[in-house]
mmCIF file of the N, C-alpha and C atoms, coordinates in Angstrom:
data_MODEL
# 
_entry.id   MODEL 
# 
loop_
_atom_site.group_PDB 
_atom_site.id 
_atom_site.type_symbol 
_atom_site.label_atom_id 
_atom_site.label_alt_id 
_atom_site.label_comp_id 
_atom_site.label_asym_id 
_atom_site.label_entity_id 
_atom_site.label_seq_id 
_atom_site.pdbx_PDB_ins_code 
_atom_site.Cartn_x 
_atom_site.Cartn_y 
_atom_site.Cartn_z 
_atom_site.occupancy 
_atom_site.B_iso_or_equiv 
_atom_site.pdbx_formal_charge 
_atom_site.auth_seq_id 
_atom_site.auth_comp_id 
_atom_site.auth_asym_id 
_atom_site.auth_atom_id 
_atom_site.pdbx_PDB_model_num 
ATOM 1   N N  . UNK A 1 1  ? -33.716 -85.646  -77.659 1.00 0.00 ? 1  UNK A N  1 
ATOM 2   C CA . UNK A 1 1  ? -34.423 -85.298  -76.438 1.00 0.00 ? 1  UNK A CA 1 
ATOM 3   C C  . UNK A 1 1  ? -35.468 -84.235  -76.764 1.00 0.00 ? 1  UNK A C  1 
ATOM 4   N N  . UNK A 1 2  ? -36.844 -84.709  -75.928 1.00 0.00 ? 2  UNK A N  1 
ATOM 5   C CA . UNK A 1 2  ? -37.962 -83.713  -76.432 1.00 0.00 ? 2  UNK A CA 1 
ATOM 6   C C  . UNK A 1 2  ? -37.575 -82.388  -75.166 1.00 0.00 ? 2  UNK A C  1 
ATOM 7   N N  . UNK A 1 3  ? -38.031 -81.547  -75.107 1.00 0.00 ? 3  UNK A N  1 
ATOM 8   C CA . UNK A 1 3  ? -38.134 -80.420  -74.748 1.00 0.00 ? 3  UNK A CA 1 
ATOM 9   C C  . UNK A 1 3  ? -39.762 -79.672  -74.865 1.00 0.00 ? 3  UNK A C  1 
ATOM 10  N N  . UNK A 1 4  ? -40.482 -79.990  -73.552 1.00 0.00 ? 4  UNK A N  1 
ATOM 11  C CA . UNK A 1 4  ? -41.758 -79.950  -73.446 1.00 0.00 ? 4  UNK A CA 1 
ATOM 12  C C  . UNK A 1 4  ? -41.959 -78.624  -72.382 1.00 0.00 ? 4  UNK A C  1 
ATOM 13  N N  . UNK A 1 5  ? -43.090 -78.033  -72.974 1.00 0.00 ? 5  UNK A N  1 
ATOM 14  C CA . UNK A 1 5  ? -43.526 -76.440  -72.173 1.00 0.00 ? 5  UNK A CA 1 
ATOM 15  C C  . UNK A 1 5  ? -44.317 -77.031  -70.727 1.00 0.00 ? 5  UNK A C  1 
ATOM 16  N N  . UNK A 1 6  ? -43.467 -76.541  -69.394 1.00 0.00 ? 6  UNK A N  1 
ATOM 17  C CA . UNK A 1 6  ? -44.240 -76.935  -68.276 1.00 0.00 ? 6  UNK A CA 1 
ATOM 18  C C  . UNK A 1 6  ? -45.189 -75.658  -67.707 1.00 0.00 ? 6  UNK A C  1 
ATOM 19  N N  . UNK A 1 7  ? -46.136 -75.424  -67.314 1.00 0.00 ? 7  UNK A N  1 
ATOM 20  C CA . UNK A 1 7  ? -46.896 -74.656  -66.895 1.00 0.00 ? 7  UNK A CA 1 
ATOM 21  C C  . UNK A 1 7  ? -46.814 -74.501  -65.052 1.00 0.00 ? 7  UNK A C  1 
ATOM 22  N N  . UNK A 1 8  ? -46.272 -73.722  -64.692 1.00 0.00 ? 8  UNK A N  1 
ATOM 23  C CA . UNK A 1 8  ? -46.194 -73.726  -62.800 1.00 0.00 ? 8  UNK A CA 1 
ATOM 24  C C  . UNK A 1 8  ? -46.939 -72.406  -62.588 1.00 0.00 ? 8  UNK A C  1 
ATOM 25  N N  . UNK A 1 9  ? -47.809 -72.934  -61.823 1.00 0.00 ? 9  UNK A N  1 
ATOM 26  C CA . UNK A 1 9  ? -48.708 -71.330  -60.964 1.00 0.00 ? 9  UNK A CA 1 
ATOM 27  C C  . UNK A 1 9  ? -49.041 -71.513  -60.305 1.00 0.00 ? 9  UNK A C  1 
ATOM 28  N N  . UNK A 1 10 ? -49.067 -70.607  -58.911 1.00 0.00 ? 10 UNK A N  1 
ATOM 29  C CA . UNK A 1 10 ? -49.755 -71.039  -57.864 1.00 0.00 ? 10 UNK A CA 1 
ATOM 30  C C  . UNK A 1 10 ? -50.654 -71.244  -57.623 1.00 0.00 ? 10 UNK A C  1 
ATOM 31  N N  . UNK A 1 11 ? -51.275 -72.156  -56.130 1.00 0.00 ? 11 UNK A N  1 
ATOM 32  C CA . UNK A 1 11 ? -52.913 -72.695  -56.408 1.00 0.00 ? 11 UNK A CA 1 
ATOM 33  C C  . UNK A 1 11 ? -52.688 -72.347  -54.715 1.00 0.00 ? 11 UNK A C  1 
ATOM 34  N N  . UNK A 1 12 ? -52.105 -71.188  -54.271 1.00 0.00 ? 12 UNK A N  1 
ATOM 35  C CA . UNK A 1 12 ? -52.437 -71.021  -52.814 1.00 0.00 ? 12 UNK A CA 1 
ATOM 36  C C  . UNK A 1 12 ? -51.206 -71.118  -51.807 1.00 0.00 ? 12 UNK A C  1 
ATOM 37  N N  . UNK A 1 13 ? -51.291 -72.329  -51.364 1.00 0.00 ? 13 UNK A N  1 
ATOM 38  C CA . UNK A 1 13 ? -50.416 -73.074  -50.391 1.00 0.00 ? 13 UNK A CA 1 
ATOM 39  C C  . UNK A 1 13 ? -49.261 -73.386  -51.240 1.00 0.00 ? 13 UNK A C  1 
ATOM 40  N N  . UNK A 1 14 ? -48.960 -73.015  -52.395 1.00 0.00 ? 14 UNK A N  1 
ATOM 41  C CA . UNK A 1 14 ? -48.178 -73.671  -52.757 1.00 0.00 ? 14 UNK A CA 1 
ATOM 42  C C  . UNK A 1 14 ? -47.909 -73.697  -54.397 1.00 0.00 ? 14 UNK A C  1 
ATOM 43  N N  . UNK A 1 15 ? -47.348 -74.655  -54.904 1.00 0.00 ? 15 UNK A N  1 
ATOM 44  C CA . UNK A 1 15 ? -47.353 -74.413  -56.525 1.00 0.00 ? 15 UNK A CA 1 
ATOM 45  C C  . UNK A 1 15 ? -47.419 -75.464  -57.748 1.00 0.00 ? 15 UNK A C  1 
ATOM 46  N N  . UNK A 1 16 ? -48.357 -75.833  -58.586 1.00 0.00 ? 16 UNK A N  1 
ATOM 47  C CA . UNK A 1 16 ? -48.694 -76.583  -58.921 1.00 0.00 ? 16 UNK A CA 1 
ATOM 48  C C  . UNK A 1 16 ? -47.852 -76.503  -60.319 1.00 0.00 ? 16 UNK A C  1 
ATOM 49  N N  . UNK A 1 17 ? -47.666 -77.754  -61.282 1.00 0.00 ? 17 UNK A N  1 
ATOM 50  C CA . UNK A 1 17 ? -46.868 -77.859  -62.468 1.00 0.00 ? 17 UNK A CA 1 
ATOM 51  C C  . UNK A 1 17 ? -47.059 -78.853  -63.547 1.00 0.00 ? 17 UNK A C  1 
ATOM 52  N N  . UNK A 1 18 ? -47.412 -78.577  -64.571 1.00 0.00 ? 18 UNK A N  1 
ATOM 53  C CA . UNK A 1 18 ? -48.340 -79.615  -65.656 1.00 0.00 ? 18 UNK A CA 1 
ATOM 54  C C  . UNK A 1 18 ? -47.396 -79.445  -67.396 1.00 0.00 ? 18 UNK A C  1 
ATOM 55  N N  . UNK A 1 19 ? -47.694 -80.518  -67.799 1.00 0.00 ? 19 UNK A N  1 
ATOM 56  C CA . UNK A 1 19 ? -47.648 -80.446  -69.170 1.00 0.00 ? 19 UNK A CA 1 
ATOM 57  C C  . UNK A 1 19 ? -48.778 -80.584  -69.835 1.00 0.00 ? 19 UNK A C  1 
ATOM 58  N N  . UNK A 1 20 ? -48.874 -79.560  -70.609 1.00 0.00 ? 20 UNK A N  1 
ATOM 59  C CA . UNK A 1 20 ? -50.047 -79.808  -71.165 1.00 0.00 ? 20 UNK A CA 1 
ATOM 60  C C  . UNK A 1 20 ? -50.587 -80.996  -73.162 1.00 0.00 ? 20 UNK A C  1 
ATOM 61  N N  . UNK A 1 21 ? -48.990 -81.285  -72.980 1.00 0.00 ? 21 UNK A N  1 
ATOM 62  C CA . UNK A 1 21 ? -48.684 -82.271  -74.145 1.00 0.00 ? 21 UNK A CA 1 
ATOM 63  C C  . UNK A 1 21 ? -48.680 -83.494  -74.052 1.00 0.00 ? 21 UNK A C  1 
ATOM 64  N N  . UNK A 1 22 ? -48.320 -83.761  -72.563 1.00 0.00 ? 22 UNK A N  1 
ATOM 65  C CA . UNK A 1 22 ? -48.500 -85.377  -71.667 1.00 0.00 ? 22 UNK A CA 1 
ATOM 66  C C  . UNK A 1 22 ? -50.054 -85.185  -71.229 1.00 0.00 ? 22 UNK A C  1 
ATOM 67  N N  . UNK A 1 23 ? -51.045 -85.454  -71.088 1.00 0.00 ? 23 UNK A N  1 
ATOM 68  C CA . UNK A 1 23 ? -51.879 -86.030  -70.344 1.00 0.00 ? 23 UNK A CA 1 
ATOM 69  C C  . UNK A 1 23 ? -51.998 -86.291  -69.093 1.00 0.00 ? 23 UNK A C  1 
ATOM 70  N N  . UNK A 1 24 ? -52.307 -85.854  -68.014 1.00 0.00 ? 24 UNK A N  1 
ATOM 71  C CA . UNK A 1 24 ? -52.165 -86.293  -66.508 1.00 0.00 ? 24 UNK A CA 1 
ATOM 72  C C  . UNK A 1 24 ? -50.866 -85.849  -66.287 1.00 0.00 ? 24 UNK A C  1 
ATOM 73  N N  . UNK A 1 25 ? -50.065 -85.516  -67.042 1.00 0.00 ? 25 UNK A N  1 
ATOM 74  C CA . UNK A 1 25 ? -48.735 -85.359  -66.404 1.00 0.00 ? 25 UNK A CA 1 
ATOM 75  C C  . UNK A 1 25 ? -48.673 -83.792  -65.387 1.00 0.00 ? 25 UNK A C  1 
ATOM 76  N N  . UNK A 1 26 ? -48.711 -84.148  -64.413 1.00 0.00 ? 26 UNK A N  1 
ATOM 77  C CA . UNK A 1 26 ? -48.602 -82.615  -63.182 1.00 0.00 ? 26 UNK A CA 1 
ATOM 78  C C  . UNK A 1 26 ? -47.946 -83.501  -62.006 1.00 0.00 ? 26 UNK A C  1 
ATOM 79  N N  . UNK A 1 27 ? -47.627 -82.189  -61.306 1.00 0.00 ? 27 UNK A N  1 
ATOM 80  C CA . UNK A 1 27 ? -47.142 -82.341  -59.761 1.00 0.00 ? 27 UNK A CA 1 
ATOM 81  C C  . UNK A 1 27 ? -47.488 -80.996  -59.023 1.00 0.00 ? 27 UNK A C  1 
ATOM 82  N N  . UNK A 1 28 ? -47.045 -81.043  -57.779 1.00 0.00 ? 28 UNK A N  1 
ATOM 83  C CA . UNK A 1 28 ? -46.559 -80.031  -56.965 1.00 0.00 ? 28 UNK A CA 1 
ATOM 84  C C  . UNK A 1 28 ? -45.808 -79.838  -56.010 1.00 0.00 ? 28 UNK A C  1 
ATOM 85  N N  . UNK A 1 29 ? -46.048 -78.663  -55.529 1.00 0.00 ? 29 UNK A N  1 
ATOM 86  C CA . UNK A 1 29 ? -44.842 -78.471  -53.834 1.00 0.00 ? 29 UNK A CA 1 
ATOM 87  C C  . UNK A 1 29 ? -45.181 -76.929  -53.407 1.00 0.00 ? 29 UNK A C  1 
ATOM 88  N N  . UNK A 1 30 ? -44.632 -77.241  -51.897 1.00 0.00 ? 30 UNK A N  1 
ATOM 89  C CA . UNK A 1 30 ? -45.094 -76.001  -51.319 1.00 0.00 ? 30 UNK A CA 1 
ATOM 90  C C  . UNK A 1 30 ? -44.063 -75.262  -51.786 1.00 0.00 ? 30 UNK A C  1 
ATOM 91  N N  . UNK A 1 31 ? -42.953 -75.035  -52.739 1.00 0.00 ? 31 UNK A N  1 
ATOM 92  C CA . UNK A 1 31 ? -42.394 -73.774  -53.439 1.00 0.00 ? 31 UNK A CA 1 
ATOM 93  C C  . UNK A 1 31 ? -41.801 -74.463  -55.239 1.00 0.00 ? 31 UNK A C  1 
ATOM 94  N N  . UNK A 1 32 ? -41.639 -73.246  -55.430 1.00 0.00 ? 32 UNK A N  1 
ATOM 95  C CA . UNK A 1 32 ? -41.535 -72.965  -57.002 1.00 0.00 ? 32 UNK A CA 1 
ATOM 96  C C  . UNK A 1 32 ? -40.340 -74.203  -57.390 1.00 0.00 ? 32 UNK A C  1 
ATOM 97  N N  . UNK A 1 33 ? -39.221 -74.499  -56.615 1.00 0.00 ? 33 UNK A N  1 
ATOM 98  C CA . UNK A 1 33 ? -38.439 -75.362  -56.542 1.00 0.00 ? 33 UNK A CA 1 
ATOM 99  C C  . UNK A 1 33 ? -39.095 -77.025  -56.820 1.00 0.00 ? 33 UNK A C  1 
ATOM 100 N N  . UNK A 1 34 ? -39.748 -76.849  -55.703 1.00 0.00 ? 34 UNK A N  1 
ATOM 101 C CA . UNK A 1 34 ? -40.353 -78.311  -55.359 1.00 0.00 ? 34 UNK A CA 1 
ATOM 102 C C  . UNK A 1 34 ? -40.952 -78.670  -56.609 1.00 0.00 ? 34 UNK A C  1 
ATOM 103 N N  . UNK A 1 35 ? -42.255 -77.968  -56.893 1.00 0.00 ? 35 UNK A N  1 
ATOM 104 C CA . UNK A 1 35 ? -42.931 -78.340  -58.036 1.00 0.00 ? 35 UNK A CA 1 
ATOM 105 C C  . UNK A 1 35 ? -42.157 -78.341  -59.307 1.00 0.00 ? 35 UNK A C  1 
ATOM 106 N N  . UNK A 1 36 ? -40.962 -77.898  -59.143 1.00 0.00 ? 36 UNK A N  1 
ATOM 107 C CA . UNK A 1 36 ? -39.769 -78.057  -60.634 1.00 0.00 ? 36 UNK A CA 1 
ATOM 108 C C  . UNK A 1 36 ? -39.390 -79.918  -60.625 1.00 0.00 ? 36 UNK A C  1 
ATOM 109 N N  . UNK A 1 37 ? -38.955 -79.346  -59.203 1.00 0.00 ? 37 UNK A N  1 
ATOM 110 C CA . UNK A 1 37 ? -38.206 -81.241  -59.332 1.00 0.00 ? 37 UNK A CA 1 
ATOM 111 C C  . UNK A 1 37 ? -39.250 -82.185  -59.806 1.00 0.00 ? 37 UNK A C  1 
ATOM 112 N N  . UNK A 1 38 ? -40.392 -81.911  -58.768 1.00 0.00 ? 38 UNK A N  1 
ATOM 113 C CA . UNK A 1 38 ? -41.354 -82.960  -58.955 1.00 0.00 ? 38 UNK A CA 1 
ATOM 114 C C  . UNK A 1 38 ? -42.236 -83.427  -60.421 1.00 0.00 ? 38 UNK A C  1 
ATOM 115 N N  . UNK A 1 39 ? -42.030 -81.845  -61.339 1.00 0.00 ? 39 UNK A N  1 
ATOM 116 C CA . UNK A 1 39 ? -42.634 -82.195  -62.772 1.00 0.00 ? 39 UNK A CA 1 
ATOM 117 C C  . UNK A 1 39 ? -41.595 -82.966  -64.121 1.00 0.00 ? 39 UNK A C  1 
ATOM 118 N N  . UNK A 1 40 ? -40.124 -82.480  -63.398 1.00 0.00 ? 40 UNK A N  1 
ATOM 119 C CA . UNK A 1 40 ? -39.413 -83.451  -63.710 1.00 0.00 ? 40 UNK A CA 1 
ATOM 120 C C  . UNK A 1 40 ? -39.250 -84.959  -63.928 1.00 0.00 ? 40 UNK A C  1 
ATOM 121 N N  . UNK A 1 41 ? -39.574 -85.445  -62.515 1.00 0.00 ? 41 UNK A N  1 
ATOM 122 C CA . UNK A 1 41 ? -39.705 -86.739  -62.156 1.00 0.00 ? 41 UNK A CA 1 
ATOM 123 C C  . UNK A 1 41 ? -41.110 -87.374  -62.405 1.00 0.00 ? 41 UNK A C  1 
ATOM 124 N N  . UNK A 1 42 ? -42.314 -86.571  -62.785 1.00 0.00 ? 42 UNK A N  1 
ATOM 125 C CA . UNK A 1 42 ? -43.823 -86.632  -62.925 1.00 0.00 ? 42 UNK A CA 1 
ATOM 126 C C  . UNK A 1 42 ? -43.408 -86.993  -65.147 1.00 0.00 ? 42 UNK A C  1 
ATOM 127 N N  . UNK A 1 43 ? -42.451 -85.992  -65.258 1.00 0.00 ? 43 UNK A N  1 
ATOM 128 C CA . UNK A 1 43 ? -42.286 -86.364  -67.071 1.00 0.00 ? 43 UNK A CA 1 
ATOM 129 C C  . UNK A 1 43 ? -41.813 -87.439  -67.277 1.00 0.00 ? 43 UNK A C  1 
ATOM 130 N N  . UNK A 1 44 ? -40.467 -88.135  -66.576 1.00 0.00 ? 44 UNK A N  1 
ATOM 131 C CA . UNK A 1 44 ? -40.029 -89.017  -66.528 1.00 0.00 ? 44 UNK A CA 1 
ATOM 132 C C  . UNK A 1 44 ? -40.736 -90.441  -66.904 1.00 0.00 ? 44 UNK A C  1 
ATOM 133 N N  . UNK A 1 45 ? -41.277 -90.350  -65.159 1.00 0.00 ? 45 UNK A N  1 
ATOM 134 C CA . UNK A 1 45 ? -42.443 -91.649  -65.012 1.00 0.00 ? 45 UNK A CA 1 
ATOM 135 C C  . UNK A 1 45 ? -43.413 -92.020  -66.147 1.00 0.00 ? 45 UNK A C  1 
ATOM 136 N N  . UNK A 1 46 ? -43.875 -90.486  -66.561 1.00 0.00 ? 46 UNK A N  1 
ATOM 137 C CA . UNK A 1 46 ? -45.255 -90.641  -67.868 1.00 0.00 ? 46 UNK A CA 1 
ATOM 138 C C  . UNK A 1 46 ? -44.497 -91.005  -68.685 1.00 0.00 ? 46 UNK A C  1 
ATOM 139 N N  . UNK A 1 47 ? -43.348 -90.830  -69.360 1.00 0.00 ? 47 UNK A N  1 
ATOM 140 C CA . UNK A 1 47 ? -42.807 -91.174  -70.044 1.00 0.00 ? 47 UNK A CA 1 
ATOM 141 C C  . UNK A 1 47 ? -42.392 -93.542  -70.363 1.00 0.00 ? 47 UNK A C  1 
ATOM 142 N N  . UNK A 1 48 ? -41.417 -93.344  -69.313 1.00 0.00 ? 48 UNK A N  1 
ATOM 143 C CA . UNK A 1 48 ? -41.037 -95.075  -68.705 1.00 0.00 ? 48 UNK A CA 1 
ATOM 144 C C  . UNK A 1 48 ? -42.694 -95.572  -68.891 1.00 0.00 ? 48 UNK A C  1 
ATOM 145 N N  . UNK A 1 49 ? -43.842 -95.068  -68.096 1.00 0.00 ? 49 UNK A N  1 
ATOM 146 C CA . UNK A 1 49 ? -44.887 -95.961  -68.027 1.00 0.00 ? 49 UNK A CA 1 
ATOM 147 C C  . UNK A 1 49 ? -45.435 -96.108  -69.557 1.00 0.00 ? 49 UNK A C  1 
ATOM 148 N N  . UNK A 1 50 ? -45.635 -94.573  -70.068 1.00 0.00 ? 50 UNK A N  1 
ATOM 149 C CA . UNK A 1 50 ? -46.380 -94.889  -71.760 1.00 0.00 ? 50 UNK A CA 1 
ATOM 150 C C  . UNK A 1 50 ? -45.434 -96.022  -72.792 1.00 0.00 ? 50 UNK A C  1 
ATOM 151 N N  . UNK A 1 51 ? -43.851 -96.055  -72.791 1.00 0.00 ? 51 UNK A N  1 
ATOM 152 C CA . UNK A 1 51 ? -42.897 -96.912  -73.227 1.00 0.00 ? 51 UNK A CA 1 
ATOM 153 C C  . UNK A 1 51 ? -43.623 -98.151  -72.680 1.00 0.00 ? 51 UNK A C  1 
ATOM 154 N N  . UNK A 1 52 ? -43.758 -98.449  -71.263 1.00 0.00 ? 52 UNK A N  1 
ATOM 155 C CA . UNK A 1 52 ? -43.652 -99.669  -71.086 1.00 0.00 ? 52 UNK A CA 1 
ATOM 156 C C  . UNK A 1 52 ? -44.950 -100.509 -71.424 1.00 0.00 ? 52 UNK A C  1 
ATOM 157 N N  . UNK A 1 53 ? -45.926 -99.660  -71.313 1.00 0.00 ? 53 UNK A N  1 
ATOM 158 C CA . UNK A 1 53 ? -46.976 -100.336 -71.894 1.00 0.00 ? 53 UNK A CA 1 
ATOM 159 C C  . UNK A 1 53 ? -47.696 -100.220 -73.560 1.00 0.00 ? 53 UNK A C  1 
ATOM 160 N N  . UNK A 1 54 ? -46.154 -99.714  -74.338 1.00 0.00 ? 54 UNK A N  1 
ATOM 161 C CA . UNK A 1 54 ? -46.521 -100.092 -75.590 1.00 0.00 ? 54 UNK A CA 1 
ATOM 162 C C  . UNK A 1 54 ? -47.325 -98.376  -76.592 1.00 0.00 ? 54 UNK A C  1 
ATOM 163 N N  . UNK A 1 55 ? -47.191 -97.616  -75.523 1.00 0.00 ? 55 UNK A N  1 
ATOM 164 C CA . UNK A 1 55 ? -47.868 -96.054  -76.453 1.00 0.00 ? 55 UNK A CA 1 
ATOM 165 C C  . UNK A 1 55 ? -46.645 -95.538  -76.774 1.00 0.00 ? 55 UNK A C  1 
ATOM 166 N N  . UNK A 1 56 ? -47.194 -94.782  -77.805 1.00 0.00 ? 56 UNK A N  1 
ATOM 167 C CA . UNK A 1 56 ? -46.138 -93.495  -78.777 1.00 0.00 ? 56 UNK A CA 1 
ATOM 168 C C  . UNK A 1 56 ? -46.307 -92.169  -77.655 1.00 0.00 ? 56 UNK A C  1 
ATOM 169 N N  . UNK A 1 57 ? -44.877 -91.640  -77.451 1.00 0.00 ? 57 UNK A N  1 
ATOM 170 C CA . UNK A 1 57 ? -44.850 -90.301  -76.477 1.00 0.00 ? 57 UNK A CA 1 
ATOM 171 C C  . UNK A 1 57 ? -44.899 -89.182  -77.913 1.00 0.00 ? 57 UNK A C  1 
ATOM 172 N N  . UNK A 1 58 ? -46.481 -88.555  -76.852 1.00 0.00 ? 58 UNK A N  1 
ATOM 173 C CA . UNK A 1 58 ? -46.262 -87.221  -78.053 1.00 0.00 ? 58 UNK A CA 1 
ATOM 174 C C  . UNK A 1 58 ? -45.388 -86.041  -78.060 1.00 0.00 ? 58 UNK A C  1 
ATOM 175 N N  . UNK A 1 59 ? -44.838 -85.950  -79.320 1.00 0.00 ? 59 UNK A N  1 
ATOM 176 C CA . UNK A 1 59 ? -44.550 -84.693  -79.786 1.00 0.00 ? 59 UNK A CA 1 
ATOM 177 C C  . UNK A 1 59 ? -44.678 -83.219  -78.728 1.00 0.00 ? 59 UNK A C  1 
ATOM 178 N N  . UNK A 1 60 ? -43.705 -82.764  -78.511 1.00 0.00 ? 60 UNK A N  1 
ATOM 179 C CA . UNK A 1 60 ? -44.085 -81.412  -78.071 1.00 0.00 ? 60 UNK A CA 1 
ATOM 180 C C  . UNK A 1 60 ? -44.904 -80.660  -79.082 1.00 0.00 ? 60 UNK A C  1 
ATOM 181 N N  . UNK A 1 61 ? -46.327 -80.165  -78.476 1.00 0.00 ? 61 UNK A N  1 
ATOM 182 C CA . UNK A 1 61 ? -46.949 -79.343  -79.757 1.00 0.00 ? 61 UNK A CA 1 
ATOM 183 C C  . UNK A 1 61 ? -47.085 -78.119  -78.850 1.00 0.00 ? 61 UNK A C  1 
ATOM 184 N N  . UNK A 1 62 ? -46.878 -77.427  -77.935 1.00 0.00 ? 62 UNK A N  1 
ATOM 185 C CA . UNK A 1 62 ? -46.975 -76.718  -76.708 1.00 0.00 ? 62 UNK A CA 1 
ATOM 186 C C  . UNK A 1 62 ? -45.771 -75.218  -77.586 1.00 0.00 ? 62 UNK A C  1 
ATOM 187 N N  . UNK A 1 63 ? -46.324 -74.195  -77.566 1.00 0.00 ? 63 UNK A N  1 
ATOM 188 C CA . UNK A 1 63 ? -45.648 -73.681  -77.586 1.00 0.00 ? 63 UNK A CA 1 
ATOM 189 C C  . UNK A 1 63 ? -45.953 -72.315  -76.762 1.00 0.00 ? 63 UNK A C  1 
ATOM 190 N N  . UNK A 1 64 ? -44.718 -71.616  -76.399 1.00 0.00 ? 64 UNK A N  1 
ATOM 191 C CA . UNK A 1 64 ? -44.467 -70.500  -75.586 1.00 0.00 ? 64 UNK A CA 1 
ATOM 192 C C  . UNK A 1 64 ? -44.443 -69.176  -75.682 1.00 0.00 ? 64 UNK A C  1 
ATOM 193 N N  . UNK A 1 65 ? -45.276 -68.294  -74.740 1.00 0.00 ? 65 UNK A N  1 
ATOM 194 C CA . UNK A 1 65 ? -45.254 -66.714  -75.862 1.00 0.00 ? 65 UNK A CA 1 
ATOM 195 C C  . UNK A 1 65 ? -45.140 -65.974  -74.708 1.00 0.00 ? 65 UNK A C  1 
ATOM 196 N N  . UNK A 1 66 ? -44.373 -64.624  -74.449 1.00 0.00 ? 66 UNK A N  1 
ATOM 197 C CA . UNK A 1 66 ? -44.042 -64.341  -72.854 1.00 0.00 ? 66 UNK A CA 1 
ATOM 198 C C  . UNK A 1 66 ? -44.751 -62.626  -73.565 1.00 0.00 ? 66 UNK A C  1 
ATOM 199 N N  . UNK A 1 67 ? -45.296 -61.999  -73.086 1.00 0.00 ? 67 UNK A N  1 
ATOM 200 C CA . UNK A 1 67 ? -45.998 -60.899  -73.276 1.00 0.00 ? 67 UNK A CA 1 
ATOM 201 C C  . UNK A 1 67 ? -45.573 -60.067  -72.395 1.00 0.00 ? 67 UNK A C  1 
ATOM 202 N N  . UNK A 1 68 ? -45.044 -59.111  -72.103 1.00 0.00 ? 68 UNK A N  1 
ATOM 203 C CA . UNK A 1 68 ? -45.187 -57.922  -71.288 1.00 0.00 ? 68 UNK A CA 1 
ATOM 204 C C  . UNK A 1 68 ? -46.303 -56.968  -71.851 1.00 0.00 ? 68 UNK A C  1 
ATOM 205 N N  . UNK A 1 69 ? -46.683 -56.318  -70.223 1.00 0.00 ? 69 UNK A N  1 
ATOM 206 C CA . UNK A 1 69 ? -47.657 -55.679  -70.865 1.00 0.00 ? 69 UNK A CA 1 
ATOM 207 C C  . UNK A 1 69 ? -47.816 -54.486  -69.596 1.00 0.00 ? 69 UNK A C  1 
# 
């Protein structure tokens, strides 16, 4: 199982959530919750659809760096 870096920040109304290793792969929701489930089910799908029509799923190349400052 891959293990891919999701990106969630708010865009206002609400909270938006992307991979930046999938392509198109994002969602959202009006809370931090929502846009969890939904990038879940947004990896999933990209996933089943790139399988089904025959592409290689990339590699996590995404990596994570948490800074305090």
């Amino acid at each position: 199982m891959s293990e891919y870096i999701v990106l969630v920040e708010p865009d206002g109304n609400g909270w938006t959530a992307s991979v930046p290793d999938l392509p198109g792969c994002f969602s959202d929701g009006d809370t931090f919750e929502e846009a969890e489930v939904g990038i879940r089910q947004a990896i999933k799908l990209w996933i089943e659809t790139a399988q089904s029509k025959g592409m290689s799923i990339p590699p996590p190349k995404s990596q994570s760096l948490k800074v305090a400052v």
